[in-house]
C-alpha positions in Angstrom: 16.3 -12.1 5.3 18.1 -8.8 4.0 17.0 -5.7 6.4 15.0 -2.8 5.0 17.0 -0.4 3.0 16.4 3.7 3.2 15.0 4.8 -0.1 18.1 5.5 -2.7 17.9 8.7 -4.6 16.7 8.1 -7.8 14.6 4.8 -6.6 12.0 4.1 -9.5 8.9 2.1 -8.7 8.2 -1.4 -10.1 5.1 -1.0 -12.0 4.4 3.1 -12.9 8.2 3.8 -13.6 7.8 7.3 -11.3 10.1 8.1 -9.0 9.3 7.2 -5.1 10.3 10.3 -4.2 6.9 12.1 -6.2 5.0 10.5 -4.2 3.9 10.8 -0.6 2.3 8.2 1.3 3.7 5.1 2.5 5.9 2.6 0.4 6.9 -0.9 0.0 10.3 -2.7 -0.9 10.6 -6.4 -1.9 13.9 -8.6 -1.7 13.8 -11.4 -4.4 16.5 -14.3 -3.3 19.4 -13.6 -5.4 19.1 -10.0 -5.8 21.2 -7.4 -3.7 18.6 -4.5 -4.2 14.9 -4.3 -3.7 11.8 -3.7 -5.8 10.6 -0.6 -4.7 6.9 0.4 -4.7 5.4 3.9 -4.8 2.5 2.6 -2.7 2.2 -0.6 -0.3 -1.0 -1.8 -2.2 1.0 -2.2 -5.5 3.8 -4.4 -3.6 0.5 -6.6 -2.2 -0.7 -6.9 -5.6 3.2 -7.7 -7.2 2.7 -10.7 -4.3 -0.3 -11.8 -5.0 -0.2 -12.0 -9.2 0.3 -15.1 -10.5 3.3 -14.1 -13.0 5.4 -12.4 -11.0 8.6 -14.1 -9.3 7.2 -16.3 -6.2 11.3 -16.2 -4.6 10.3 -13.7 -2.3 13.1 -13.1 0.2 11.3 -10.4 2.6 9.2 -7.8 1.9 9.1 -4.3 3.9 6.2 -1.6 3.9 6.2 1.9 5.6 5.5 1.7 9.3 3.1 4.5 9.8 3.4 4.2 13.7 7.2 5.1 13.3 7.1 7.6 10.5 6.2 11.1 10.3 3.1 12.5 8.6 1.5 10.4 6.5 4.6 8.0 5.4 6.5 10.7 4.1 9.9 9.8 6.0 11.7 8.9 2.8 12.0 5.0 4.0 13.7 5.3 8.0 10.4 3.1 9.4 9.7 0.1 7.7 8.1 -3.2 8.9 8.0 -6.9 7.7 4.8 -7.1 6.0 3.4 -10.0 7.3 3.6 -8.5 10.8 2.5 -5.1 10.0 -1.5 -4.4 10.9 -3.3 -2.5 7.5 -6.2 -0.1 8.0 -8.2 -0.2 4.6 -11.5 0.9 3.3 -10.4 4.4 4.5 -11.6 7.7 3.4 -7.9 8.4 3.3 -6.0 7.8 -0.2 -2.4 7.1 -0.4 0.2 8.7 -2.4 -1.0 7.7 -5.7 -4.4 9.4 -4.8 -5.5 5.6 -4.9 -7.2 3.8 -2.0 -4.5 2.2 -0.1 -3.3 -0.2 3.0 -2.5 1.7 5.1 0.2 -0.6 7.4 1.0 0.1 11.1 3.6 -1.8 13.6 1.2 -0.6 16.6 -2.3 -2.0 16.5 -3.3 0.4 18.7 -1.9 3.0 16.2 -4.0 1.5 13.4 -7.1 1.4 15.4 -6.4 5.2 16.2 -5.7 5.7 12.3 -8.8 3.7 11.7 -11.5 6.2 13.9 -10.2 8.9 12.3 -10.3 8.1 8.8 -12.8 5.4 8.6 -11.7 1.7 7.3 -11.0 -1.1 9.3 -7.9 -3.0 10.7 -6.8 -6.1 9.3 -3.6 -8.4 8.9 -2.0 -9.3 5.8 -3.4 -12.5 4.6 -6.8 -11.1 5.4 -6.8 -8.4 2.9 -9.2 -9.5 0.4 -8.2 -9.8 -3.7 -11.1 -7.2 -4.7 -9.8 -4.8 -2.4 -6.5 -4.7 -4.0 -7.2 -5.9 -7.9 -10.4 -3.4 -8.7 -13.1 -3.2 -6.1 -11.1 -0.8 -4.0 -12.8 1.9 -6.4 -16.1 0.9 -4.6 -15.1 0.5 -0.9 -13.0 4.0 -1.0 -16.2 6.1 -2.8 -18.4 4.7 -0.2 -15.8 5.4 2.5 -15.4 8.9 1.3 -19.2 9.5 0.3 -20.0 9.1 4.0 -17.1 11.5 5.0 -18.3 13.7 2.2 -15.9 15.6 0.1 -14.1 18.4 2.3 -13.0 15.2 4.8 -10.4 13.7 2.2 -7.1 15.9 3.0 -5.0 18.1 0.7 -5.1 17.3 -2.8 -7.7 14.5 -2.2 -10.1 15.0 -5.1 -11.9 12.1 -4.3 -11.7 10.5 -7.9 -9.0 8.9 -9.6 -9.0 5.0 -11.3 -8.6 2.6 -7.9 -9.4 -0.3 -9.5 -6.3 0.2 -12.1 -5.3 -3.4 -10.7 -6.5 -6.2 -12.8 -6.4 -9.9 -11.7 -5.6 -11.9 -14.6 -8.2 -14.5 -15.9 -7.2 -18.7 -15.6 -7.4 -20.3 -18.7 -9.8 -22.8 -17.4 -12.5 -19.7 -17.9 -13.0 -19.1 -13.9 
């Protein structure tokens, strides 16, 4: 597979059309086989959705998120730690939000890191495949408001309002009416 790339100048994300580089947090990048450059992503839950919808391109090559166990602050190293996504361990259900001011998965390279992340800020550790669709495609909103109602409101960070659309994701509906 094609190694992580440092964030370009100028790197635009796949679905919002912002720049990376307005938003903190941590990232993701996705190789397509065939294509020299990567997808970027302003947050890793958007490149977990871009995998998980049913129309987007399945010729996934590899697919790198921030590794917060090897970055500074709060993913904010414009893209120097990254690991594979499938071996990365995610804290969700946090009272923390990621750079969108959305709820996020937040993805570690050190379990023991995530754990640490995970007492801090609530949420708990999972891997990749067990991070369920309603987290990521609209019942985030829910698990991050109780998350944060239980932290209360002066426990979310700078800027952390503690509102915002988190369930912006939608899974499409099959045709077969399921």
């Amino acid at each position: 597979p094609p190694p992580p790339q440092p964030i370009p100048p100028g790197a635009v994300a796949e679905f919002c059309g912002m720049l990376l580089s307005e938003h903190d947090g941590p990232k993701g990048q996705i190789f397509l086989h065939g294509e020299t450059e990567p997808h970027w992503f302003a947050s890793v839950r958007d490149a977990l959705v871009y995998l998980r919808l049913p129309e987007t391109p399945k010729n996934i090559a590899a697919v790198y998120v921030t590794d917060l166990a090897r970055s500074e602050g709060n993913g904010t190293a414009q893209g120097t730690a990254w690991v594979a996504a499938d071996q990365a361990f995610y804290v969700i259900e946090s009272r923390r939000l990621g750079g969108m001011r959305l709820a996020e998965a937040f993805p570690f390279s050190d379990p023991a890191a995530a754990r640490r992340f995970a007492e801090a800020n609530g949420g708990r550790v999972v891997r990749l495949a067990e991070i369920p669709d309603a987290y990521l495609f609209g019942d985030a909103e829910a698990a991050a408001a109780q998350g944060r109602q239980a932290a209360g409101p002066g426990d979310l960070g700078p800027g952390d309002s503690g509102s915002g659309d988190l369930g912006r994701h939608q899974r499409p509906e099959r045709g077969d009416g399921s």
